[in-house]
DSSP file (Angstrom, degrees, kcal/mol; ACC not computed):
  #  RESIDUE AA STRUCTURE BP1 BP2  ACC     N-H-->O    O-->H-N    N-H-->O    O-->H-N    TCO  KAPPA ALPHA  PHI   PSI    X-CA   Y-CA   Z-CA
    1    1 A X     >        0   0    0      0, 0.0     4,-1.5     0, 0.0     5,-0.5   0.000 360.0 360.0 360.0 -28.3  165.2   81.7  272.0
    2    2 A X  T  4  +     0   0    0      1,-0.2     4,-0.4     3,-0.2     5,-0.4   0.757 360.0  63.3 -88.5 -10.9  164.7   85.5  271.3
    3    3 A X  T  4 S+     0   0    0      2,-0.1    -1,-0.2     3,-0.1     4,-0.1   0.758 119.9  21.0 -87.8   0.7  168.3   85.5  269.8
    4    4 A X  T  4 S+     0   0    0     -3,-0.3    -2,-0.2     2,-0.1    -1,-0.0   0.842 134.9  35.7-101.0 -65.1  167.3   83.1  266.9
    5    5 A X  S  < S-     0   0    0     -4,-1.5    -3,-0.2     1,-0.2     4,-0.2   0.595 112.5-123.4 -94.7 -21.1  163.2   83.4  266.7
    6    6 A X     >  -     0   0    0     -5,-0.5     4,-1.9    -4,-0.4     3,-0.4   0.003  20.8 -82.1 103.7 164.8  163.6   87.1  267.5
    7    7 A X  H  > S+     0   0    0     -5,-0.4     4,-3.6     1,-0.2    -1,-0.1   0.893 126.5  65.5 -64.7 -38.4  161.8   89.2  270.7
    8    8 A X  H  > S+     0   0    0      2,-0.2     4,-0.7     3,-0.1    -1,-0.2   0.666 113.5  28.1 -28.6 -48.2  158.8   89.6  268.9
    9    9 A X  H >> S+     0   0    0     -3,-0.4     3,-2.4    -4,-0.2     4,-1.9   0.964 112.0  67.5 -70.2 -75.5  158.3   85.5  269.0
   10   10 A X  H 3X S+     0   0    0     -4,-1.9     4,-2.9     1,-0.3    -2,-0.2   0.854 111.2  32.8 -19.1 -80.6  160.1   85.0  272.1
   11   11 A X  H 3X S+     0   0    0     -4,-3.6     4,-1.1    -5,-0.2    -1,-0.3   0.669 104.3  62.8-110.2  34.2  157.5   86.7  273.9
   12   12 A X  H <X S+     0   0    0     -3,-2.4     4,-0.6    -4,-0.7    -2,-0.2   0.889 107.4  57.5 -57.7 -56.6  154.3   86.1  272.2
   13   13 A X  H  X S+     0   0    0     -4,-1.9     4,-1.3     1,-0.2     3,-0.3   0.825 110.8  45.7 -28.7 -45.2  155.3   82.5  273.4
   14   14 A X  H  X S+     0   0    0     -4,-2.9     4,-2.2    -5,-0.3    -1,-0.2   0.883 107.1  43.5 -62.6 -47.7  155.4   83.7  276.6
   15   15 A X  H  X S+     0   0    0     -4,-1.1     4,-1.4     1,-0.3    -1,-0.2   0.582 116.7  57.8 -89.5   7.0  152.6   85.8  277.5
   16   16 A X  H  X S+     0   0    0     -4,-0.6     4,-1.5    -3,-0.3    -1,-0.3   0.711 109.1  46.1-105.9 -19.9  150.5   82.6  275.4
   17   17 A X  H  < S+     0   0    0     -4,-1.3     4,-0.2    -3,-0.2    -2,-0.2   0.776 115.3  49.7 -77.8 -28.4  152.2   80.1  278.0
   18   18 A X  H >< S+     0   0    0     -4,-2.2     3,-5.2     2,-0.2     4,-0.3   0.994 109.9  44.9 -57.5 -99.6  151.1   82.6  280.3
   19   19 A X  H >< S+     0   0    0     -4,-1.4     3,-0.8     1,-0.3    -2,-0.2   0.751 118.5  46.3 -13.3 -69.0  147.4   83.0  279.2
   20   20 A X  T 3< S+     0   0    0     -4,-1.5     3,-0.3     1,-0.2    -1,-0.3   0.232  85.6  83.4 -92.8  12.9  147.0   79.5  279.0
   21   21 A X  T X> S+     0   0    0     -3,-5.2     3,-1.1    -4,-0.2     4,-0.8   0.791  75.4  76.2 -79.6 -27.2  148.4   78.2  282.1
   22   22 A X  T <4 S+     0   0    0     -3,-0.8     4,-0.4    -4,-0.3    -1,-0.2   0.672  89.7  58.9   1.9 -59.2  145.3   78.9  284.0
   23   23 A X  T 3> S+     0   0    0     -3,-0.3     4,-0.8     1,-0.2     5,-0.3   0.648  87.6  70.9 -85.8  -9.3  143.9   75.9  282.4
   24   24 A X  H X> S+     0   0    0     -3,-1.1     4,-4.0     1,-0.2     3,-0.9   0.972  93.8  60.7 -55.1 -53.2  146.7   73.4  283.8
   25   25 A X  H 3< S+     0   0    0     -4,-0.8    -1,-0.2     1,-0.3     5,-0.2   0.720 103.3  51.6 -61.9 -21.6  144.9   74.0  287.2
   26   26 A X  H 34 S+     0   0    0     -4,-0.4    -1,-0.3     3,-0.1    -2,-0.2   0.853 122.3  28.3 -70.1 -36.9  141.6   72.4  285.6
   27   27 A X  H << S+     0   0    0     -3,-0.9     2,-1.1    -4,-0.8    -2,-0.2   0.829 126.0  47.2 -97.5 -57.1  143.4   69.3  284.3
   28   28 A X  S  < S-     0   0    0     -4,-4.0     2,-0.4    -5,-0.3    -1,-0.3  -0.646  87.5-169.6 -75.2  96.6  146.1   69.2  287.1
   29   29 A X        -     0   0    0     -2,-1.1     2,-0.1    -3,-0.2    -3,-0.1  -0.768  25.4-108.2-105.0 163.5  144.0   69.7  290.1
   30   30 A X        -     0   0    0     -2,-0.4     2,-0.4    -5,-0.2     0, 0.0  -0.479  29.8-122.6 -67.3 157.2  145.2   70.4  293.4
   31   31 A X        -     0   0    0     -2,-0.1    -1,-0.1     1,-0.0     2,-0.0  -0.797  30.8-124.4-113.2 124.2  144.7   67.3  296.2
   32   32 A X        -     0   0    0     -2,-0.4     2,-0.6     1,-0.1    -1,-0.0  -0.476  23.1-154.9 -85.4 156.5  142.5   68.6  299.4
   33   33 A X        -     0   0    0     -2,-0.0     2,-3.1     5,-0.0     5,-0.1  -0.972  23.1-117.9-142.9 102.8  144.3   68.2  303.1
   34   34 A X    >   -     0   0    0     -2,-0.6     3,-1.9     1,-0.1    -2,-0.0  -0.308  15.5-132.9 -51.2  73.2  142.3   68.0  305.7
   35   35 A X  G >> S+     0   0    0     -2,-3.1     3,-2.4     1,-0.3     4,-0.5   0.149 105.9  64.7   3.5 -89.8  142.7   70.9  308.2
   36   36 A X  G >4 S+     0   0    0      1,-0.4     3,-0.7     2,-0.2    -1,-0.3   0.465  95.7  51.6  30.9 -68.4  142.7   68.7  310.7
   37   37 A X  G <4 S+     0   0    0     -3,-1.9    91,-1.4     1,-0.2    -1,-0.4   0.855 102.4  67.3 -63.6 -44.8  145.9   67.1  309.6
   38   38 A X  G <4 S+     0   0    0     -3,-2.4     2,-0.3    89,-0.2    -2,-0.2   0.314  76.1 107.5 -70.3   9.6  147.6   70.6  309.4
   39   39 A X  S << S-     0   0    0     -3,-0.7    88,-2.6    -4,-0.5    89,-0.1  -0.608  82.0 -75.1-110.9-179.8  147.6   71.3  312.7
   40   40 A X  B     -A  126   0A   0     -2,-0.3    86,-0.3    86,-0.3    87,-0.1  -0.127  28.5-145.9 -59.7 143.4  150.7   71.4  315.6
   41   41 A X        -     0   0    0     84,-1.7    85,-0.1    81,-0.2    -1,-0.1   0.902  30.2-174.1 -61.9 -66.9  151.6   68.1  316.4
   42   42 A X        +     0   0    0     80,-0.4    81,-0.1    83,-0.3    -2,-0.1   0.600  61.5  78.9  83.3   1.8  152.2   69.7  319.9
   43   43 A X        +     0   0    0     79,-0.1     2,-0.1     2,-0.1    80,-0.1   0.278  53.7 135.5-137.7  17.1  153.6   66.8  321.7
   44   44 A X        -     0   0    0     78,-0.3     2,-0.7     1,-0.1    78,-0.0  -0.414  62.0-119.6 -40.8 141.5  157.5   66.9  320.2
   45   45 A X        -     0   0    0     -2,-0.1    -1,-0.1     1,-0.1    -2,-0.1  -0.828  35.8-107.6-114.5  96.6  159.7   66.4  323.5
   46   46 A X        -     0   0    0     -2,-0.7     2,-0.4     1,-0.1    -1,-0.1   0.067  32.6-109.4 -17.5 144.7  162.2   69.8  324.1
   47   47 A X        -     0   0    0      1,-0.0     2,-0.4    72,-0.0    -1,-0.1  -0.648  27.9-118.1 -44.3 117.4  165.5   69.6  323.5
   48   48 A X        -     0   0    0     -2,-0.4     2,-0.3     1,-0.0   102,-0.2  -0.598  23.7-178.3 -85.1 140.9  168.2   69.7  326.1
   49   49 A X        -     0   0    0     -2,-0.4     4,-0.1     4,-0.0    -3,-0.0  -0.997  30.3-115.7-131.7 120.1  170.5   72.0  326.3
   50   50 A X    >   -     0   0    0     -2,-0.3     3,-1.0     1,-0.1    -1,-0.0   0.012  38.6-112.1 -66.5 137.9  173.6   71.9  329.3
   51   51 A X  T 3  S+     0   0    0      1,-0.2     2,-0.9     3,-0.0    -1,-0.1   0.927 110.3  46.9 -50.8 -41.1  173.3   74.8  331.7
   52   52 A X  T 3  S+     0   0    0      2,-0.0     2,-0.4     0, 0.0    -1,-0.2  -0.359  89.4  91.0-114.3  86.5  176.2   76.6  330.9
   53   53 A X    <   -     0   0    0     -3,-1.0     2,-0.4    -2,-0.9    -4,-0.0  -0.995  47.1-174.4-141.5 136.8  176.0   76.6  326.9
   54   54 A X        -     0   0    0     -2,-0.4     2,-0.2     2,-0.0    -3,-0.0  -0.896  31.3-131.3-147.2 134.0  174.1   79.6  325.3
   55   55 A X        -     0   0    0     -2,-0.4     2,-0.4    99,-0.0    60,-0.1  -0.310  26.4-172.6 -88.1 157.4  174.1   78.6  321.9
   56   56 A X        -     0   0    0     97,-0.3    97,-0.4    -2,-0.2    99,-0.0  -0.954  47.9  -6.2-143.3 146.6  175.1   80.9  319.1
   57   57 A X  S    S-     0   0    0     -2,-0.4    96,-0.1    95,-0.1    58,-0.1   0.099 101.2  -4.9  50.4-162.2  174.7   80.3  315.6
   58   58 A X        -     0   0    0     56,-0.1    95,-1.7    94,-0.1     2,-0.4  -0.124  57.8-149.3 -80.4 161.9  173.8   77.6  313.7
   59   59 A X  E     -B  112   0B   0     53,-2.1    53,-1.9    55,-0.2     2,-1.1  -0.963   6.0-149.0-149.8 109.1  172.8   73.7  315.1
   60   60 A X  E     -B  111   0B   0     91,-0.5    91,-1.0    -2,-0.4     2,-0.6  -0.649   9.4-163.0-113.1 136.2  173.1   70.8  313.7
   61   61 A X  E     -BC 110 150B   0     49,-1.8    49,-3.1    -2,-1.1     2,-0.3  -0.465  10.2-179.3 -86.8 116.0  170.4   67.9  314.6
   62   62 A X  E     -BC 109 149B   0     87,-5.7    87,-0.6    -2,-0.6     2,-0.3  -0.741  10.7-158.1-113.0 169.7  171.3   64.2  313.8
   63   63 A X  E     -BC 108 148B   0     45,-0.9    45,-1.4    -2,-0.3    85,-0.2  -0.894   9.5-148.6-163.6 113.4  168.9   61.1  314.6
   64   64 A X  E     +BC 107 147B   0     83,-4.7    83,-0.5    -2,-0.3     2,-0.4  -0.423  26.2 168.9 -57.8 145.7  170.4   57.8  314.8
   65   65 A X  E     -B  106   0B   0     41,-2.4    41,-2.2    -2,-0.2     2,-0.5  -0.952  20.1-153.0-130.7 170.0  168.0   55.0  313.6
   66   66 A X  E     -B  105   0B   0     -2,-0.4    75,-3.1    78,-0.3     2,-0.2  -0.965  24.8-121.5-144.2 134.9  168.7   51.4  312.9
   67   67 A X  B     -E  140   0C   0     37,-3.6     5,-0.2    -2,-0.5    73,-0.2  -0.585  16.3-104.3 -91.8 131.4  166.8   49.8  310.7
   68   68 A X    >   -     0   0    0     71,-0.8     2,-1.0    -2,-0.2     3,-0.6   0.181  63.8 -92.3 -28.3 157.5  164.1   46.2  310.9
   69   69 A X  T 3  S+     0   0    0      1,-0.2    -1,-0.2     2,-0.1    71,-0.0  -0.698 114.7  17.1 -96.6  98.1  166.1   43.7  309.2
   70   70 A X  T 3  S+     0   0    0     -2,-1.0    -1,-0.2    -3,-0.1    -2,-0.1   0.029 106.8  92.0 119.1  -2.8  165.3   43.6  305.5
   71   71 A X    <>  +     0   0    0     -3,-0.6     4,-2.3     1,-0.1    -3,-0.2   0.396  47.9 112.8-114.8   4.0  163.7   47.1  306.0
   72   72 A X  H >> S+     0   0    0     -4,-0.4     3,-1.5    -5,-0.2     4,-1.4   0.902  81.3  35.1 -26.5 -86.2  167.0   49.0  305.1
   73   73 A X  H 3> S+     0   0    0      1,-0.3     4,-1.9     2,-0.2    -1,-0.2   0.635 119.1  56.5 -78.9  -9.4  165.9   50.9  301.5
   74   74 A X  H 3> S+     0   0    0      2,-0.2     4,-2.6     3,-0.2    -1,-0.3   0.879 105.3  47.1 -74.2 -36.2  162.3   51.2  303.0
   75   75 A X  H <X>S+     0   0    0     -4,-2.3     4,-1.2    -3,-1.5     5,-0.6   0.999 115.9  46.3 -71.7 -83.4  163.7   53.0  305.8
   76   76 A X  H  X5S+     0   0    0     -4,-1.4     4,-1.0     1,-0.3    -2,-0.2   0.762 108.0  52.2 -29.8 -59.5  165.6   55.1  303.4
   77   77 A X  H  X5S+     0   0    0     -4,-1.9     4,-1.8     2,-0.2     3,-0.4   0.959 111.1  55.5 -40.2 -58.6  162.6   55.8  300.9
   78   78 A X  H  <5S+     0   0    0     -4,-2.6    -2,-0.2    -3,-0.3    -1,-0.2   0.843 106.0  46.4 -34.5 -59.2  160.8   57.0  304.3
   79   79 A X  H >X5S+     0   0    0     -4,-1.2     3,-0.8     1,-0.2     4,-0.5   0.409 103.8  67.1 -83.8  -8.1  163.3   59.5  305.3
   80   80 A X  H ><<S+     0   0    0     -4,-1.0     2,-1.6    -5,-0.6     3,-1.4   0.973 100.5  48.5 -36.1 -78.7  163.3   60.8  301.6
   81   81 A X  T 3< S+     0   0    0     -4,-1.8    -1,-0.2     1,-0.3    -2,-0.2   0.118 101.3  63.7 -80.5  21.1  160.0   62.0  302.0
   82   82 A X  T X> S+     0   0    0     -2,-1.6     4,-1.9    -3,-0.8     3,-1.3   0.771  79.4  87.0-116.8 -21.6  160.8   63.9  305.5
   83   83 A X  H XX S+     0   0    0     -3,-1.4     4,-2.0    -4,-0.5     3,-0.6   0.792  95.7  38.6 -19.4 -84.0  163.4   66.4  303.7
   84   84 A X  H 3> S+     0   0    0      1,-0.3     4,-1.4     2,-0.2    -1,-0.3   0.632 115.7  53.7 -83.3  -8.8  160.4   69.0  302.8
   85   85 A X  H X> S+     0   0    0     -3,-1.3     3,-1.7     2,-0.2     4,-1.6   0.991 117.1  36.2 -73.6 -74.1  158.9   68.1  306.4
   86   86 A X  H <<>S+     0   0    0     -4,-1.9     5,-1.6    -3,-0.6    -2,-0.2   0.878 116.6  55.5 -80.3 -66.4  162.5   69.1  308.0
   87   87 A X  H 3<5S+     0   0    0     -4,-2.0    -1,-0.3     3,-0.2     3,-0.2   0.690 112.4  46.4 -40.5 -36.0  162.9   72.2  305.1
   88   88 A X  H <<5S+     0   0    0     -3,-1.7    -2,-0.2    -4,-1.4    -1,-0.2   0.989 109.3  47.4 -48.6 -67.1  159.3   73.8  306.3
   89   89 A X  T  <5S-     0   0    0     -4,-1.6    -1,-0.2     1,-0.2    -2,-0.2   0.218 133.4 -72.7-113.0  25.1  159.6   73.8  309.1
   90   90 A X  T   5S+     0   0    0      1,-0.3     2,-0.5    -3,-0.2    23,-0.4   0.307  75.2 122.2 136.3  -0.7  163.5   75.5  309.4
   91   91 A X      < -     0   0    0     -5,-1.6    -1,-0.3     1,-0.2    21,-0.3  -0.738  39.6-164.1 -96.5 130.9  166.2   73.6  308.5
   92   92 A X  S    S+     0   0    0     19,-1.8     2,-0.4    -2,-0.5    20,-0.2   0.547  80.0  31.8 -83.6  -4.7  168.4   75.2  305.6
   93   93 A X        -     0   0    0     18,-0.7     2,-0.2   -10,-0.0     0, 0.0  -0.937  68.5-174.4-147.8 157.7  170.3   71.8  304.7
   94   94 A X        +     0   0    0     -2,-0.4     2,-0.3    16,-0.2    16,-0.2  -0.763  10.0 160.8-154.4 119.2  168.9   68.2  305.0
   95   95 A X        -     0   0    0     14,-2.2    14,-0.4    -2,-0.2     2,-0.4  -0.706  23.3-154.9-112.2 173.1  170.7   64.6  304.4
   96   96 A X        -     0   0    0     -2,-0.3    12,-0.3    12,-0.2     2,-0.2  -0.997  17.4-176.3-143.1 156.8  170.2   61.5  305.2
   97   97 A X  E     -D  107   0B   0     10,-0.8    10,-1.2    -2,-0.4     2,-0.3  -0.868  14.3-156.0-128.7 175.1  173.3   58.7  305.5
   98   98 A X  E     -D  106   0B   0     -2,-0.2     8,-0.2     8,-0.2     5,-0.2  -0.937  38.0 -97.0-142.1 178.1  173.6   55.2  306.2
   99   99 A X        -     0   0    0      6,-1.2     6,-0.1     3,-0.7     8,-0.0  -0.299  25.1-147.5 -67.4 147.2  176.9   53.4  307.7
  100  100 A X  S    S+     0   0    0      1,-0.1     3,-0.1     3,-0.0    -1,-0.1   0.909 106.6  44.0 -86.2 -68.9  179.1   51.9  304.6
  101  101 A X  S    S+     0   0    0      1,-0.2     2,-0.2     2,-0.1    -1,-0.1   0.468 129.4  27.5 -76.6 -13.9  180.3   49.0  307.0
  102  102 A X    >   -     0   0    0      3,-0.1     3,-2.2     0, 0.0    -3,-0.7  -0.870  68.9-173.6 166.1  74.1  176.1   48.5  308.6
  103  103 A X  T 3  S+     0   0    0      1,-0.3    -2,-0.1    -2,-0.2   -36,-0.1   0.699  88.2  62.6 -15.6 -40.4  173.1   49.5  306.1
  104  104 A X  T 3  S+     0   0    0     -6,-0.1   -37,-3.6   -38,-0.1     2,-0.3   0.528  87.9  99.6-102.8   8.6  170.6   49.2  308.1
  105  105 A X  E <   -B   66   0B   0     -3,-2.2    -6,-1.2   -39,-0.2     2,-0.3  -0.674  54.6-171.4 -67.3 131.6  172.6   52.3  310.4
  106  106 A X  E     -BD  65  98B   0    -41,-2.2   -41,-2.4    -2,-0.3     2,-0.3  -0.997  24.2-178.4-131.2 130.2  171.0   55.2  309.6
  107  107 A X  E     -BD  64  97B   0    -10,-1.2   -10,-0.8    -2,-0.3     2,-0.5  -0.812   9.1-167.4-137.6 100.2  172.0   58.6  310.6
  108  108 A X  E     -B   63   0B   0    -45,-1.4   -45,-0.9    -2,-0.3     2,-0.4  -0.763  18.1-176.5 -59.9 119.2  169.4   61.7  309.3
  109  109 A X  E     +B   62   0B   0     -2,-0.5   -14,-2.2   -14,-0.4     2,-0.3  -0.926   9.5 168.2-130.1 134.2  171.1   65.1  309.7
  110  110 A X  E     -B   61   0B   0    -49,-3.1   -49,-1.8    -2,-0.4     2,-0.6  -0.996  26.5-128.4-146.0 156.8  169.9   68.7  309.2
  111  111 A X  E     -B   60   0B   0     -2,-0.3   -19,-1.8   -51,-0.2   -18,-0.7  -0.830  17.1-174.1 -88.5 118.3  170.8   72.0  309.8
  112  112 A X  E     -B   59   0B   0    -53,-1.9   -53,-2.1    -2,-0.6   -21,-0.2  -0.886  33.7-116.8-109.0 145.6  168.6   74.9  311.5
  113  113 A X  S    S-     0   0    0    -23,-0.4     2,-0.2    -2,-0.3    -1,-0.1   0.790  84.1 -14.8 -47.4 -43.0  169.7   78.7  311.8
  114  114 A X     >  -     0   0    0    -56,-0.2     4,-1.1   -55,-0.1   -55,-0.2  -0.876  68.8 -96.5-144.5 164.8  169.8   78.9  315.3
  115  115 A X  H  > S+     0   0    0     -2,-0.2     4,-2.3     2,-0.2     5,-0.1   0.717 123.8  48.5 -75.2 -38.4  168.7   77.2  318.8
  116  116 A X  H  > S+     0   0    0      2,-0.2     4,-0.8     1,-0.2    -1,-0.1   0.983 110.8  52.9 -61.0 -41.2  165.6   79.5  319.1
  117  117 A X  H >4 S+     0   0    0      2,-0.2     3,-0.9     1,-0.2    -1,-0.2   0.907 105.7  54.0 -47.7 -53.1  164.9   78.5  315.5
  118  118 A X  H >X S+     0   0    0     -4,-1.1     3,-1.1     1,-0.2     4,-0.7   0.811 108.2  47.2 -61.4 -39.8  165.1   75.0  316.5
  119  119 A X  H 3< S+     0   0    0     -4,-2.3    -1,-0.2     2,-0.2    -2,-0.2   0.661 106.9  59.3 -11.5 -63.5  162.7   75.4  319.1
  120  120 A X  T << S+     0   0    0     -3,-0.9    -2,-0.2    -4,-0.8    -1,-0.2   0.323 102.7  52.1 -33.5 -38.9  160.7   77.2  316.7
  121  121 A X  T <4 S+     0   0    0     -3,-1.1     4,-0.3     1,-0.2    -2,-0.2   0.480  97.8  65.2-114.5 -18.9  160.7   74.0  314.5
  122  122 A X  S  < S+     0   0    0     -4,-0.7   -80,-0.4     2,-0.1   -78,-0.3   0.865 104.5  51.0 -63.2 -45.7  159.4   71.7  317.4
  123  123 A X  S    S+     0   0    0      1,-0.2    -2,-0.2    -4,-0.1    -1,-0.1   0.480 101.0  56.8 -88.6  -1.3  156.3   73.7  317.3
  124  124 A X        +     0   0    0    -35,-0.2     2,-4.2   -84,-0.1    -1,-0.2   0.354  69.4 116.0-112.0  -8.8  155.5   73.6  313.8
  125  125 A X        -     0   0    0     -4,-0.3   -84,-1.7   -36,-0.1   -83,-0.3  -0.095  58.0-144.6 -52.8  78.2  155.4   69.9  313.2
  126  126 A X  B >>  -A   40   0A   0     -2,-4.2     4,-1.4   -86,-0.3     3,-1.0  -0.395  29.3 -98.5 -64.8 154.0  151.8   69.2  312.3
  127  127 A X  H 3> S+     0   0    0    -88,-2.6     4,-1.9   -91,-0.3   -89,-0.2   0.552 123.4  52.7 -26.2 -59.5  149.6   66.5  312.9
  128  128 A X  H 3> S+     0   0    0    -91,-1.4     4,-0.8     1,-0.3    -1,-0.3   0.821 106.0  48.6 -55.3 -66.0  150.5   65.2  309.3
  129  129 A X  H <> S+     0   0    0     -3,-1.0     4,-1.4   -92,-0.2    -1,-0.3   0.762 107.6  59.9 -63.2 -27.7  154.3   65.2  309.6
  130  130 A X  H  X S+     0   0    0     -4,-1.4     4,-0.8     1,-0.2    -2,-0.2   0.961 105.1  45.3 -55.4 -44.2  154.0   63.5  312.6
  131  131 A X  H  X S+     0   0    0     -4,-1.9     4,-0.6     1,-0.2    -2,-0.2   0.617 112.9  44.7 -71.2  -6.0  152.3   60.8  311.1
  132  132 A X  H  X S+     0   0    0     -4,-0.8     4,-0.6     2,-0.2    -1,-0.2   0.715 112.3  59.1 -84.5 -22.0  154.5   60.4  308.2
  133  133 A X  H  X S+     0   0    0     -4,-1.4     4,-1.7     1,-0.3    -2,-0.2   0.681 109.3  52.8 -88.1 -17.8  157.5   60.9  311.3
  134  134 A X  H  X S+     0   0    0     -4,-0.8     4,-1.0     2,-0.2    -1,-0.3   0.739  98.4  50.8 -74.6 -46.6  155.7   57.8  312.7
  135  135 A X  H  < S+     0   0    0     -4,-0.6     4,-0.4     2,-0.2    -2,-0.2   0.370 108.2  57.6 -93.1  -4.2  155.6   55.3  310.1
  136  136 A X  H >X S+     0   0    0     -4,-0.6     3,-2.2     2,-0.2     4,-0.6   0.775 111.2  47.3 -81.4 -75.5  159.8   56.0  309.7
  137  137 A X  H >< S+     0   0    0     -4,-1.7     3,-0.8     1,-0.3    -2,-0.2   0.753 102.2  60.5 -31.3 -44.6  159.8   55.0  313.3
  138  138 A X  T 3< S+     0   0    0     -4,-1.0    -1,-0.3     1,-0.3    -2,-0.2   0.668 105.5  49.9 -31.8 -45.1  157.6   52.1  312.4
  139  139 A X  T <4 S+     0   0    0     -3,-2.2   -71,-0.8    -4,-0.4    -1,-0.3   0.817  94.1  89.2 -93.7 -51.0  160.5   51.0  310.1
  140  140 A X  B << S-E   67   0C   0     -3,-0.8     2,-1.1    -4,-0.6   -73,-0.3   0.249  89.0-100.0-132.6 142.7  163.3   51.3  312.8
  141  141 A X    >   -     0   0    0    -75,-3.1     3,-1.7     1,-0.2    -1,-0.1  -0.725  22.3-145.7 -86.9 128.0  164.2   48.3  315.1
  142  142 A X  T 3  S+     0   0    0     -2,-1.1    -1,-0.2     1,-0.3     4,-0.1   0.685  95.2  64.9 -36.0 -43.1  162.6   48.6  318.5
  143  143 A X  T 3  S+     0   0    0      1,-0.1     2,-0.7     2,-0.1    -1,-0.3   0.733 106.4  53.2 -91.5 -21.3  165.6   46.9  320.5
  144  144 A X  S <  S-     0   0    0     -3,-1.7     2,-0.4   -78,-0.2   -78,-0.3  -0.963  86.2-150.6-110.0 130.3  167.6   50.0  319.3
  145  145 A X        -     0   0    0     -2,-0.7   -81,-0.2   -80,-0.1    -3,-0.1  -0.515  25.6 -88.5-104.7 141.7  166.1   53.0  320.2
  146  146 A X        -     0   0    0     -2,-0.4     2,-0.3    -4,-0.1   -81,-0.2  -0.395  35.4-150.1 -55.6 149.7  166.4   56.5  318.1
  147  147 A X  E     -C   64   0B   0    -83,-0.5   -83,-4.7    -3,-0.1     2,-0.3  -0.947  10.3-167.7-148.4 122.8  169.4   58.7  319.2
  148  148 A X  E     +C   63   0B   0     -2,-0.3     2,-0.3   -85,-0.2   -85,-0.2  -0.869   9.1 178.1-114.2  82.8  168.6   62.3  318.7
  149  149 A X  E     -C   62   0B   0    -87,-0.6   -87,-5.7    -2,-0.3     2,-0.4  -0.706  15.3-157.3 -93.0 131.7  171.9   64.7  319.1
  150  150 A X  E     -C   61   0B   0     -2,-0.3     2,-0.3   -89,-0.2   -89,-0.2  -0.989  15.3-151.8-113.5 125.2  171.8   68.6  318.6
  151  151 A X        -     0   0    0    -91,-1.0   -91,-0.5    -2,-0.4     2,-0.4  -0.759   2.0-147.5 -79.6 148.0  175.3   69.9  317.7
  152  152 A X        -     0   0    0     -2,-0.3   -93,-0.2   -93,-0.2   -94,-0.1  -0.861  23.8-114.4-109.7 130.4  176.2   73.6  318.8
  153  153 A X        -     0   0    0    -95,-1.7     2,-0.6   -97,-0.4   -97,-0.3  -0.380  33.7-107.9 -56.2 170.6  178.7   75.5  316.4
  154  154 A X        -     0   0    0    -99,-0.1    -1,-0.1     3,-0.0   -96,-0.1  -0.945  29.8-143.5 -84.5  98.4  181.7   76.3  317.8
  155  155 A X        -     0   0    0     -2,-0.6     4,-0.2   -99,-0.0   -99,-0.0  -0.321  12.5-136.7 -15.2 130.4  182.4   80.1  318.7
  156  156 A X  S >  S+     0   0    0      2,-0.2     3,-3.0     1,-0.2     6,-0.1   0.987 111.7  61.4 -52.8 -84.0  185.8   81.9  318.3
  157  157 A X  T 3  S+     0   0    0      1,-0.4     5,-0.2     7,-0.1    -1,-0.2   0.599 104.2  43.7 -41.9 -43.9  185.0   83.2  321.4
  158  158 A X  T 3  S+     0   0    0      3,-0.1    -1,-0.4     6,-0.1    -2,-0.2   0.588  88.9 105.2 -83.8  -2.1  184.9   79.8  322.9
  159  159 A X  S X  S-     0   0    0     -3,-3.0     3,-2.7    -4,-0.2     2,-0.6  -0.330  85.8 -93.4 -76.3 165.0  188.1   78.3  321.3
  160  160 A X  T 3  S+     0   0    0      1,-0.2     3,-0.1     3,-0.0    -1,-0.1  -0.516 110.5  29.8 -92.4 160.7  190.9   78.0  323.4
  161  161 A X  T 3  S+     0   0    0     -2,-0.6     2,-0.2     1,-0.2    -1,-0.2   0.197  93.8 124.3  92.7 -14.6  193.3   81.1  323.3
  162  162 A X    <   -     0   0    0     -3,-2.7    -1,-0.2    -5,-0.2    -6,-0.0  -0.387  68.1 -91.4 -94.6 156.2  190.5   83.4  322.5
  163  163 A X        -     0   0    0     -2,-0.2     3,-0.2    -3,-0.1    -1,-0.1  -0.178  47.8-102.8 -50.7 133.1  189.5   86.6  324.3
  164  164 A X        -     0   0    0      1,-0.1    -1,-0.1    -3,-0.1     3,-0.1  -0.139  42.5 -85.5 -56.5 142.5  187.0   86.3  326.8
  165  165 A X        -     0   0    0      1,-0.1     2,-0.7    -8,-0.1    -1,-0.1  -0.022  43.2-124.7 -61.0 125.2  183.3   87.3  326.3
  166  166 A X              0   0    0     -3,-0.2    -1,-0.1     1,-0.1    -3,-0.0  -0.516 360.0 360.0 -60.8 126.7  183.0   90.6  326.9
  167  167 A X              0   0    0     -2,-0.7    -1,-0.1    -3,-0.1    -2,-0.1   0.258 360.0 360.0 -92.5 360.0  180.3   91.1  329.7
């Protein structure tokens, strides 16, 4: 815009979108969240982790569900809306799948930095996200039960042929 209308324009535009953005927050207002709701969930189950693993690098956490029958794209729509839940509170990547051959298979997967991170990320679930993490369970069929798996990256240390950890 400033190489046709010139700099002059450009940012008079600007600093007037500027000025007058203020007044969005009058028309647009924000929606109040009840403290209440924003606090730790607190009751997320640890993870297990085998005695001789000490995890290094990054982890990624999948969660089977299978979905009511007829409740497939509801199920999906649900686990939409857990993506900024998953992204708060540490995971740098988020998907969701479902089985090509089986719909109503559902496999949410995300990545967190680290194990410590992930840890981290148990203890920031609030009240809120639980309950939204609740009504996706709600969706899920009862006779198959959620299947939670944390994958560990691999090391080059730990492949086989490689040098041994130095001590």
């Amino acid at each position: 815009m400033a190489e046709r209308a010139g700099l002059s324009v450009a940012l008079t535009i600007a600093a007037a979108g500027l000025a007058l953005s203020p007044l969005a927050g009058l028309v647009w207002r924000f929606r109040s969240i009840p403290p209440e709701t924003l606090l730790p969930a607190g009751d997320w189950p640890a993870p297990v982790l085998a005695p001789d693993q000490t995890p290094e690098g990054p982890v990624l956490v999948g969660i089977q569900y299978r979905a009511r029958p007829r409740l497939e794209d509801r199920l999906m729509t649900a686990l939409q809306k857990t993506k900024d839940s998953r992204r708060r509170t540490g995971a740098i990547s988020w998907r969701a799948w479902h089985d090509a051959s089986d719909p109503g298979r559902v496999l949410e997967e995300f990545v967190v930095a680290s194990w410590d991170d992930h840890l981290r990320q148990h203890e920031r679930v609030t009240k809120r996200e639980q309950a939204h993490l609740e009504r996706v369970r709600e969706l899920t069929d009862p006779d198959h039960p959620v299947v939670v798996t944390h994958w560990l990256a691999v090391s080059s240390r730990k492949l086989p042929g490689s040098p041994a950890k130095p001590t």
